[in-house]
mmCIF file of the C-alpha atoms, coordinates in Angstrom:
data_MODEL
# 
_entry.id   MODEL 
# 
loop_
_atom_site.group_PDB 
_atom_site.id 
_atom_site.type_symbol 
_atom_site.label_atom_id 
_atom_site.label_alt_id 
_atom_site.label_comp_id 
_atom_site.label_asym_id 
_atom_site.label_entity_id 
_atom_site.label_seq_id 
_atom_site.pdbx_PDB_ins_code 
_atom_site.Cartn_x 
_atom_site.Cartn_y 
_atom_site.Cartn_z 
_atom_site.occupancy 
_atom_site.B_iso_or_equiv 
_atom_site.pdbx_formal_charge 
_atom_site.auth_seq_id 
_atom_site.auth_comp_id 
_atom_site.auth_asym_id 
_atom_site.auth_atom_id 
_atom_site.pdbx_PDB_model_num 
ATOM 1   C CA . UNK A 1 1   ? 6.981  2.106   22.274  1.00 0.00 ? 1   UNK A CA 1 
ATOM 2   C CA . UNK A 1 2   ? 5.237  2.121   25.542  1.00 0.00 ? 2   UNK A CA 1 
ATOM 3   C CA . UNK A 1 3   ? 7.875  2.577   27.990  1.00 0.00 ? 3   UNK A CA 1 
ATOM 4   C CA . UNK A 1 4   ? 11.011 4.481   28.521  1.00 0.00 ? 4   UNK A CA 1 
ATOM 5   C CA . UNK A 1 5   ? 13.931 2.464   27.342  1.00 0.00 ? 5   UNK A CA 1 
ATOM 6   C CA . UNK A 1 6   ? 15.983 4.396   29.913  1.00 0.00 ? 6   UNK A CA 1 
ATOM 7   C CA . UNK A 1 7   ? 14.313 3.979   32.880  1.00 0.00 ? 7   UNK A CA 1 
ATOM 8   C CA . UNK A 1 8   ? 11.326 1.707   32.374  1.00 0.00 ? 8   UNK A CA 1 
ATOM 9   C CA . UNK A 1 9   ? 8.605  3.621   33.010  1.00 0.00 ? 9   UNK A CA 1 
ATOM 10  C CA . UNK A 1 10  ? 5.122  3.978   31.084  1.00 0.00 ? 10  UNK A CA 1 
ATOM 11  C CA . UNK A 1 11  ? 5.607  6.835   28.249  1.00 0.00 ? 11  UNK A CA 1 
ATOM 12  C CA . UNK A 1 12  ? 2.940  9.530   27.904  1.00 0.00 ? 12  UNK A CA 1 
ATOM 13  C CA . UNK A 1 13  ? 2.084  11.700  25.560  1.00 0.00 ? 13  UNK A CA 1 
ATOM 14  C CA . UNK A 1 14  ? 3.120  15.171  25.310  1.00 0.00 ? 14  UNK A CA 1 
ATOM 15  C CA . UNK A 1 15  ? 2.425  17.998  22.262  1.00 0.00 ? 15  UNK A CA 1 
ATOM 16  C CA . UNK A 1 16  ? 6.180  19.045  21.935  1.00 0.00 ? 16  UNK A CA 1 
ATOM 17  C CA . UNK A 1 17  ? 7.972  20.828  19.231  1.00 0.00 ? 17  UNK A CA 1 
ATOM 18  C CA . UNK A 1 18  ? 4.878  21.018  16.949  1.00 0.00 ? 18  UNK A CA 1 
ATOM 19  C CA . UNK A 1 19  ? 3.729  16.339  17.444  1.00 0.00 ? 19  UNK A CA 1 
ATOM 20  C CA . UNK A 1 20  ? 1.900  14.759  19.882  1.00 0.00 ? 20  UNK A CA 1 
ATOM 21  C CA . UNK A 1 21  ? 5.260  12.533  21.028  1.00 0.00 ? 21  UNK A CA 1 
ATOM 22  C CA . UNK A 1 22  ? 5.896  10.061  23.560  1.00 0.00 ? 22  UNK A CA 1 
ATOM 23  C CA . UNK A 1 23  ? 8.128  11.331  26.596  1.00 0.00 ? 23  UNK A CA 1 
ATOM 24  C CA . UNK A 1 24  ? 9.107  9.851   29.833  1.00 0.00 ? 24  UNK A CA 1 
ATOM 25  C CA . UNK A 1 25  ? 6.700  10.890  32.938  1.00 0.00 ? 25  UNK A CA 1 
ATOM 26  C CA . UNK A 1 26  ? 10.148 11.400  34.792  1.00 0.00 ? 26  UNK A CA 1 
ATOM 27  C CA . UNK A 1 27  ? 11.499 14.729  34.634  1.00 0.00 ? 27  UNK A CA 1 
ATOM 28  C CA . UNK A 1 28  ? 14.968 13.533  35.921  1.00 0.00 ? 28  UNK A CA 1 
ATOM 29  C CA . UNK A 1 29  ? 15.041 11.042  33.018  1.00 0.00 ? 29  UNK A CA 1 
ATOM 30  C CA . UNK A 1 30  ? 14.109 13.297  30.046  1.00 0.00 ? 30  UNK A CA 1 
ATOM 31  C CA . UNK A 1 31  ? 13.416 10.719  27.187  1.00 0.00 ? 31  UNK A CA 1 
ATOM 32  C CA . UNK A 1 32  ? 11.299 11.564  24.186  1.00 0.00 ? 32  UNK A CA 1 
ATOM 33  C CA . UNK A 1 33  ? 10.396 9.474   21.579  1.00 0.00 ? 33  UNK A CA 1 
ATOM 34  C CA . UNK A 1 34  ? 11.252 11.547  18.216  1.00 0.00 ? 34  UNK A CA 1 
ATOM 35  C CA . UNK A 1 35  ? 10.440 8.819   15.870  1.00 0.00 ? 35  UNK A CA 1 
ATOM 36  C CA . UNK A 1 36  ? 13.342 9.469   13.825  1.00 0.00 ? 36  UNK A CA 1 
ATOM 37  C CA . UNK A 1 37  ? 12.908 8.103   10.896  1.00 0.00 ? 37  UNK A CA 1 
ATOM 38  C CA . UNK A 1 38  ? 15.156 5.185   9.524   1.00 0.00 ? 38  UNK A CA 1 
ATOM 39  C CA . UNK A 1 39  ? 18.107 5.830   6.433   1.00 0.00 ? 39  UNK A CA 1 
ATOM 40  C CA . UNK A 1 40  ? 17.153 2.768   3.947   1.00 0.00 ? 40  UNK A CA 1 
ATOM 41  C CA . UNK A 1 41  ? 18.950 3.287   0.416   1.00 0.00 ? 41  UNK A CA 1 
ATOM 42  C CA . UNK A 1 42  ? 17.143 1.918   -2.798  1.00 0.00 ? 42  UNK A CA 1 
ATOM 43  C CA . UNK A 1 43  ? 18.457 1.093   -6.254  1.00 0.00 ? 43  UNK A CA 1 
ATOM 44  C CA . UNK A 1 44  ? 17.158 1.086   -9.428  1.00 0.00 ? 44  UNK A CA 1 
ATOM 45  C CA . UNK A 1 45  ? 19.482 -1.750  -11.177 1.00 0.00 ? 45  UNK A CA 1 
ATOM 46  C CA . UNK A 1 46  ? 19.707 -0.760  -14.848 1.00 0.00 ? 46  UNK A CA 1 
ATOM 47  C CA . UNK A 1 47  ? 21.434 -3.276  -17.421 1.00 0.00 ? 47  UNK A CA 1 
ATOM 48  C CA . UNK A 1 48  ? 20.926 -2.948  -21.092 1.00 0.00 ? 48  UNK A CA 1 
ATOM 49  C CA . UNK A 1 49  ? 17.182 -0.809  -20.615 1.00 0.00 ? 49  UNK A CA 1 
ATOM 50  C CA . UNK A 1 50  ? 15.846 -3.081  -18.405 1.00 0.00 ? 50  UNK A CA 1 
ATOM 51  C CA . UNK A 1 51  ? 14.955 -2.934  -14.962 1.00 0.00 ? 51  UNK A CA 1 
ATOM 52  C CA . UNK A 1 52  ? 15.804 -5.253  -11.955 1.00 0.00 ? 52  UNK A CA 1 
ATOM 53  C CA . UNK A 1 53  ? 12.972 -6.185  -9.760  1.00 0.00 ? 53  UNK A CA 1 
ATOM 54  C CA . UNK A 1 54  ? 13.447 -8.166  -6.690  1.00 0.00 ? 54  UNK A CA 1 
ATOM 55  C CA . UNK A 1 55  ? 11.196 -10.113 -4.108  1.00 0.00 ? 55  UNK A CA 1 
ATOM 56  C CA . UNK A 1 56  ? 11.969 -10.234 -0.655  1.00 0.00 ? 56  UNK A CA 1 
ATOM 57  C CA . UNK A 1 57  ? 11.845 -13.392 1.812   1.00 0.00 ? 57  UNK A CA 1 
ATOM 58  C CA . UNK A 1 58  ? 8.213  -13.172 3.295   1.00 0.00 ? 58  UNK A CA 1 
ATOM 59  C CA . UNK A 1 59  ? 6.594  -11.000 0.518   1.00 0.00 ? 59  UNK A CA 1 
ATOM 60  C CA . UNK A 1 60  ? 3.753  -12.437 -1.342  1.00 0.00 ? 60  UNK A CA 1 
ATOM 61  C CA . UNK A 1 61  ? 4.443  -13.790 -4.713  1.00 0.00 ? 61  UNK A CA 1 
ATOM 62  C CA . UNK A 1 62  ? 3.230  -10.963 -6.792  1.00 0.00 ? 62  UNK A CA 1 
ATOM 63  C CA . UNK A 1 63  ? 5.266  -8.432  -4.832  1.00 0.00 ? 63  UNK A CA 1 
ATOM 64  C CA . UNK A 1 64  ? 8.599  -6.462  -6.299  1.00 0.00 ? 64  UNK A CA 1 
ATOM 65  C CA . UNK A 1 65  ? 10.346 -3.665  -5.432  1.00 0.00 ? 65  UNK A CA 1 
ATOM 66  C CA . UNK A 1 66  ? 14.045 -2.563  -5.690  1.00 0.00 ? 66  UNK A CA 1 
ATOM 67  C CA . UNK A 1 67  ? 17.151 -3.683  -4.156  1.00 0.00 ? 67  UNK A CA 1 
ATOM 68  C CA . UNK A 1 68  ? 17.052 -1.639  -0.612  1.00 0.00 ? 68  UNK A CA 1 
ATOM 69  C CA . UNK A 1 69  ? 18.768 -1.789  2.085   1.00 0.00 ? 69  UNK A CA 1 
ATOM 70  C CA . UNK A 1 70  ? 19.738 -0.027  5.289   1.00 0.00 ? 70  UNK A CA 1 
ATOM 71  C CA . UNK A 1 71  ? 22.304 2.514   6.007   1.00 0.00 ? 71  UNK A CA 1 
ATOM 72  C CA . UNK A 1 72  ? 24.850 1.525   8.428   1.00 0.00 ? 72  UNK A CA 1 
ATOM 73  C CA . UNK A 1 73  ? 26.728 3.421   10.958  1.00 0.00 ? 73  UNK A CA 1 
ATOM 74  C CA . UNK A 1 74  ? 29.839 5.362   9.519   1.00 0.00 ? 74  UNK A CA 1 
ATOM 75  C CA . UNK A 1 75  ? 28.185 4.728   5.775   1.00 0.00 ? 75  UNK A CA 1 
ATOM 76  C CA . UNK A 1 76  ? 27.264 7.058   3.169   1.00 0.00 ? 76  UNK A CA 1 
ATOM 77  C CA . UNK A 1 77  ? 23.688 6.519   1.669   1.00 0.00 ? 77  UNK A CA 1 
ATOM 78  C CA . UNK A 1 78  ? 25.602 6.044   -1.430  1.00 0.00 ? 78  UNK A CA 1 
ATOM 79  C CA . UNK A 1 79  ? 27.906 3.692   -0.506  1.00 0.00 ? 79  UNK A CA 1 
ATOM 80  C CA . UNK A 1 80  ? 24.841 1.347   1.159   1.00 0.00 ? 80  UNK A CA 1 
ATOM 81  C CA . UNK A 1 81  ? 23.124 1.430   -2.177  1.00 0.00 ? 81  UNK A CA 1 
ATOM 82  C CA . UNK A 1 82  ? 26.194 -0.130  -3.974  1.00 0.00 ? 82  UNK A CA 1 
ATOM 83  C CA . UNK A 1 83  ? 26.899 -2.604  -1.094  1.00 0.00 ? 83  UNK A CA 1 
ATOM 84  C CA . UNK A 1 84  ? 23.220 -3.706  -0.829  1.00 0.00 ? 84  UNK A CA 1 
ATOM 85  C CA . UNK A 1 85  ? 23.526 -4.175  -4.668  1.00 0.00 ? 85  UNK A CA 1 
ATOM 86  C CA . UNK A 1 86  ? 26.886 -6.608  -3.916  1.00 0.00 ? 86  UNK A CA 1 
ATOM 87  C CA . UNK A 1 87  ? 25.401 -8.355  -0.838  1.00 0.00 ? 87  UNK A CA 1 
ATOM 88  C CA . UNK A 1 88  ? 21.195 -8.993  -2.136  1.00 0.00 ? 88  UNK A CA 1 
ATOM 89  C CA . UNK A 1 89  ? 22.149 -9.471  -5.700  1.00 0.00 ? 89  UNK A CA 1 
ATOM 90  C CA . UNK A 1 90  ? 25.605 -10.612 -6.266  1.00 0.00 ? 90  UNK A CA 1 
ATOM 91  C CA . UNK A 1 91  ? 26.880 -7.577  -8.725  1.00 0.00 ? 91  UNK A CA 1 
ATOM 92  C CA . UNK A 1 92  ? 28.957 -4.313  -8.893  1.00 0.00 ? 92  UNK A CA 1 
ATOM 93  C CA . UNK A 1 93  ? 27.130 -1.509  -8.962  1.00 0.00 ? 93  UNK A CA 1 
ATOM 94  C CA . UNK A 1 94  ? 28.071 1.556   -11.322 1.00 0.00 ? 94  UNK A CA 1 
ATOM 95  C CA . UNK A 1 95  ? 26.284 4.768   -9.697  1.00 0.00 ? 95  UNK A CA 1 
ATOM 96  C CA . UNK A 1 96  ? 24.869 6.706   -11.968 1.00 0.00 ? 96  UNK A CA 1 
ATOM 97  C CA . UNK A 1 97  ? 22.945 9.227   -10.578 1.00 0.00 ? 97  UNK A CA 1 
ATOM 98  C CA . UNK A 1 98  ? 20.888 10.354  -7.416  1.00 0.00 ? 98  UNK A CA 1 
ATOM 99  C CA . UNK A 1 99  ? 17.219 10.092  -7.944  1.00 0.00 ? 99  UNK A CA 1 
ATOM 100 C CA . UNK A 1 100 ? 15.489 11.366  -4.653  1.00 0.00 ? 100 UNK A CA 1 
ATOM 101 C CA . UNK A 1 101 ? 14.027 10.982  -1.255  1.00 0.00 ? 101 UNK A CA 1 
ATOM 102 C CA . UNK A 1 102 ? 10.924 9.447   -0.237  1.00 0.00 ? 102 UNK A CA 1 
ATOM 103 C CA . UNK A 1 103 ? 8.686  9.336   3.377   1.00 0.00 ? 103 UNK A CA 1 
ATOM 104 C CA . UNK A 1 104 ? 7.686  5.799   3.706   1.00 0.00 ? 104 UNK A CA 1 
ATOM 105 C CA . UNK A 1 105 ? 5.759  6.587   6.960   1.00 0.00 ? 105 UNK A CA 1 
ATOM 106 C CA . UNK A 1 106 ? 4.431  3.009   7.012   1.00 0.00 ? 106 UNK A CA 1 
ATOM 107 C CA . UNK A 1 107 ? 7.924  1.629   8.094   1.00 0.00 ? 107 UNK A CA 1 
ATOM 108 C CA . UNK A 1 108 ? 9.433  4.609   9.451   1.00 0.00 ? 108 UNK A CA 1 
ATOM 109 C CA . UNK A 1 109 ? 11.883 5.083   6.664   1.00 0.00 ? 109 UNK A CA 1 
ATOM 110 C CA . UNK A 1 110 ? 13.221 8.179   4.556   1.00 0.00 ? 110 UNK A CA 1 
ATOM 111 C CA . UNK A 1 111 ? 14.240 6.176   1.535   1.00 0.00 ? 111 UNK A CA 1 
ATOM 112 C CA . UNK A 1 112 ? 16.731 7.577   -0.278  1.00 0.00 ? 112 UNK A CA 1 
ATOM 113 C CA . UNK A 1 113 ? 16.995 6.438   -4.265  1.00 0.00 ? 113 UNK A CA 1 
ATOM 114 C CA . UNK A 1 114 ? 19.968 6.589   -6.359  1.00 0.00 ? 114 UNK A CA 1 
ATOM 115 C CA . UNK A 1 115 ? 20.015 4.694   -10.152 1.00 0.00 ? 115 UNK A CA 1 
ATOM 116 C CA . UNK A 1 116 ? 23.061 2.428   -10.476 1.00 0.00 ? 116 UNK A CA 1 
ATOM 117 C CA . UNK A 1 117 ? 24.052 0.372   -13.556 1.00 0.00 ? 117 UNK A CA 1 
ATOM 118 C CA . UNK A 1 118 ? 25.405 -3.075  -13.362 1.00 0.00 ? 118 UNK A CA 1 
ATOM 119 C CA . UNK A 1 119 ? 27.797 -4.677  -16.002 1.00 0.00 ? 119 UNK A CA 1 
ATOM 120 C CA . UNK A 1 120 ? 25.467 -8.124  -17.041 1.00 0.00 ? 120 UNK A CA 1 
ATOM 121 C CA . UNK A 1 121 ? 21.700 -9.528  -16.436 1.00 0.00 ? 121 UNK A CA 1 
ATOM 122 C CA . UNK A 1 122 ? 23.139 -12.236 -14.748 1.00 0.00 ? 122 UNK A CA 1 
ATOM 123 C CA . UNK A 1 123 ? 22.495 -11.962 -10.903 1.00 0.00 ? 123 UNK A CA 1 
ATOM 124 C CA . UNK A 1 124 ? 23.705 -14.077 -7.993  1.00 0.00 ? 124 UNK A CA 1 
ATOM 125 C CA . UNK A 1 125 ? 20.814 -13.902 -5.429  1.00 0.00 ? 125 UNK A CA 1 
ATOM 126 C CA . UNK A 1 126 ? 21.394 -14.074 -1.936  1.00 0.00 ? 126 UNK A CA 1 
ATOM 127 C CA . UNK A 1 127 ? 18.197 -16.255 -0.884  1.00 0.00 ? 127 UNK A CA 1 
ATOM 128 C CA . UNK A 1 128 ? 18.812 -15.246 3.023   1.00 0.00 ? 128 UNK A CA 1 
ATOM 129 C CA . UNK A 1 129 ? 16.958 -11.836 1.752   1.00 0.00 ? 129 UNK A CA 1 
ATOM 130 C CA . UNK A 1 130 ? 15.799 -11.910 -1.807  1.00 0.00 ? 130 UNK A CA 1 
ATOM 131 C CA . UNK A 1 131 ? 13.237 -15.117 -2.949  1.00 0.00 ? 131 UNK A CA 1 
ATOM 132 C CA . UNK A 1 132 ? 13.088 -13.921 -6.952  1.00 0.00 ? 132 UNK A CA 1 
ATOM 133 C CA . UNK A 1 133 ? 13.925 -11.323 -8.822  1.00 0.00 ? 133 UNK A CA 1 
ATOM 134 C CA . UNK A 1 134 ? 12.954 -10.408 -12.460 1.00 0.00 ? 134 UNK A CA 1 
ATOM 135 C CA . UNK A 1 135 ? 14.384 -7.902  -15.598 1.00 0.00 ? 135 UNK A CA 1 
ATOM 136 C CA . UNK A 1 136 ? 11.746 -5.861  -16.827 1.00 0.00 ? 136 UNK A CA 1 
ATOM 137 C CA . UNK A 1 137 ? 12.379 -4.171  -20.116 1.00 0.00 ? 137 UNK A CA 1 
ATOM 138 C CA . UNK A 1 138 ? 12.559 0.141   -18.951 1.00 0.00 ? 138 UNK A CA 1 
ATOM 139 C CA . UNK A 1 139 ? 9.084  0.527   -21.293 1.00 0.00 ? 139 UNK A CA 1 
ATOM 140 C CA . UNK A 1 140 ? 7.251  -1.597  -20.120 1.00 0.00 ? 140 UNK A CA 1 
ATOM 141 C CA . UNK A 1 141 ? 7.940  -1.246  -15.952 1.00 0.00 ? 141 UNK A CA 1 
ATOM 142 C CA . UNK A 1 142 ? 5.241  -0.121  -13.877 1.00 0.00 ? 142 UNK A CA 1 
ATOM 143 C CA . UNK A 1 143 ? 5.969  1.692   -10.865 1.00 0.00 ? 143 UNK A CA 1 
ATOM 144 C CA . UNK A 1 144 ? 3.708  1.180   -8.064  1.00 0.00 ? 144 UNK A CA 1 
ATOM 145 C CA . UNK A 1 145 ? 1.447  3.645   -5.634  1.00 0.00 ? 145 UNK A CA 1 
ATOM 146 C CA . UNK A 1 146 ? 4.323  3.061   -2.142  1.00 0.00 ? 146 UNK A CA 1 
ATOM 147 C CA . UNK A 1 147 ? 7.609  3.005   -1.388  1.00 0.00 ? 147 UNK A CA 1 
ATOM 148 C CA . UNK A 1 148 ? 10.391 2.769   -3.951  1.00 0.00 ? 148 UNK A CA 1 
ATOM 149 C CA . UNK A 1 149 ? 7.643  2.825   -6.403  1.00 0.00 ? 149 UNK A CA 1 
ATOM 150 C CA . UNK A 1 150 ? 7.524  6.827   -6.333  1.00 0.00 ? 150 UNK A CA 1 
ATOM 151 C CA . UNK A 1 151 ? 11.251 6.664   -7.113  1.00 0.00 ? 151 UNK A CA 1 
ATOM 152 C CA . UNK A 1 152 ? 10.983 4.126   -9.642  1.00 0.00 ? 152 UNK A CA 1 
ATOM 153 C CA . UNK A 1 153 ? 8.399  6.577   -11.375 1.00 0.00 ? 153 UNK A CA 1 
ATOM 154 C CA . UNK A 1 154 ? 10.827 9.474   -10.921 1.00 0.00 ? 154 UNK A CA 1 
ATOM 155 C CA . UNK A 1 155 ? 13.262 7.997   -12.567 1.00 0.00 ? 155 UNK A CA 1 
ATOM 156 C CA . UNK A 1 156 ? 11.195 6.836   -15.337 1.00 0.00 ? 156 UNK A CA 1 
ATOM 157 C CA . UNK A 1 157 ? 10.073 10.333  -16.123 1.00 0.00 ? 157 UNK A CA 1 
ATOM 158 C CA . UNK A 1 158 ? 13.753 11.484  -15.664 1.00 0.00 ? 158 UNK A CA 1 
ATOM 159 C CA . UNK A 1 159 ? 14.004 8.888   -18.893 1.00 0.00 ? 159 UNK A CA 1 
ATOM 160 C CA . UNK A 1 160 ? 11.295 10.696  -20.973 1.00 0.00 ? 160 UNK A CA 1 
ATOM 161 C CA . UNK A 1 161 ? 8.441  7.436   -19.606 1.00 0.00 ? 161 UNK A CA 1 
ATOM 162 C CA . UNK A 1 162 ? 5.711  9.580   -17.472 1.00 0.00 ? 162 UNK A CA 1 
ATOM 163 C CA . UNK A 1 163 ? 4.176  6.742   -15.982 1.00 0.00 ? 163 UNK A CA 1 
ATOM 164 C CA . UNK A 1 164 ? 1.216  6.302   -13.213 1.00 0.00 ? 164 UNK A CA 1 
ATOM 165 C CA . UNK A 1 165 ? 1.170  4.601   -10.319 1.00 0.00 ? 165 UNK A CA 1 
ATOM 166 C CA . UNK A 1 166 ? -0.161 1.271   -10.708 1.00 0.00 ? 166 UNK A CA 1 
ATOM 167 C CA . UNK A 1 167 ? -1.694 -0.885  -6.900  1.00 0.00 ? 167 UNK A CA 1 
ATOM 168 C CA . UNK A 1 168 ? 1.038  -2.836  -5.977  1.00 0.00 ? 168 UNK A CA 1 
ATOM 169 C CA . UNK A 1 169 ? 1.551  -6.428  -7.305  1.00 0.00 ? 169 UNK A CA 1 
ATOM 170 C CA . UNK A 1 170 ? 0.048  -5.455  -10.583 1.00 0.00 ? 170 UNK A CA 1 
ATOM 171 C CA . UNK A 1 171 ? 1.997  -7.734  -13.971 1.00 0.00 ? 171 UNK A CA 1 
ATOM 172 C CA . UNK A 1 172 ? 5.165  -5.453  -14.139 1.00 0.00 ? 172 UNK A CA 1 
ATOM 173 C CA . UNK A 1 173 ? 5.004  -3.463  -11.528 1.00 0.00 ? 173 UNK A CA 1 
ATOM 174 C CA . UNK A 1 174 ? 6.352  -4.301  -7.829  1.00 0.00 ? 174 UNK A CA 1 
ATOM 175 C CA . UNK A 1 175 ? 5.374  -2.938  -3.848  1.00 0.00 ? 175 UNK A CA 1 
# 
């Protein structure tokens, strides 16, 4: 962001509250740039020990990752996992548990990962948002070095499977 979105004019940068931030020259106008980071909820999709894997319109073709989504106004983070299950994949979602939270500085995102369970392997994908998608059997999943690929590896570990983080785009692991 380069200018205020309030009044137009070019942001500068100011050490406030302990960051170097963007702020408004205008001392009438006030605006600061926090950078707020954005809600996105992820899901690991469990079904009979395996693993669902998707691949998202625009990602290369050896790129996976879980079923994310972002959290809408007036929406739990749980809630927008089970809902981005419904809308990217085409199943009800069963949550099972919370898994954790995760900086994804890259994108500006606090990802917040929860493990749901759906009721068949069978998946109706919604090809506006999600290209592929793939079952990966719970032993053999790799989780991978960004993103939802720190909570896949949680989780795994939660499941007795310490894994390590594999680059992303490896065979069975995702980005």
């Amino acid at each position: 962001m380069n200018f205020c979105p309030n009044c137009g004019k070019r942001l500068g940068a100011l050490f406030l509250s302990g960051k170097e931030r963007m702020v408004c020259p205008d001392m009438q106008c006030g605006f600061v740039n926090w950078t707020n980071p954005i809600p996105v909820a992820a899901a690991v999709v469990e079904c009979t020990g395996s693993v669902l894997l998707v691949q998202n319109v625009g990602w290369p073709n050896n790129w996976y990752g879980l079923v994310t989504g972002f959290v809408e106004s007036g929406e739990m983070p749980e809630e927008a996992v089970v809902r981005e299950v419904k809308e990217e994949i085409g199943l009800d979602a069963e949550m099972q548990s919370f898994i954790g939270m995760y900086e994804f500085h890259r994108k500006n995102e606090l990802i917040i990962a929860y493990h749901v369970t759906v009721p068949t392997l069978e998946y109706n994908l919604d090809k506006n948002e999600i290209v592929d998608a793939k079952w990966i059997e719970m032993d053999r999943v790799e989780p991978w070095n960004a993103g939802t690929g720190l909570a896949l590896r949680d989780w795994l570990k939660s499941r007795g499977l310490s894994r390590s983080l594999v680059e992303i785009g490896t065979a069975n692991s995702g980005v």
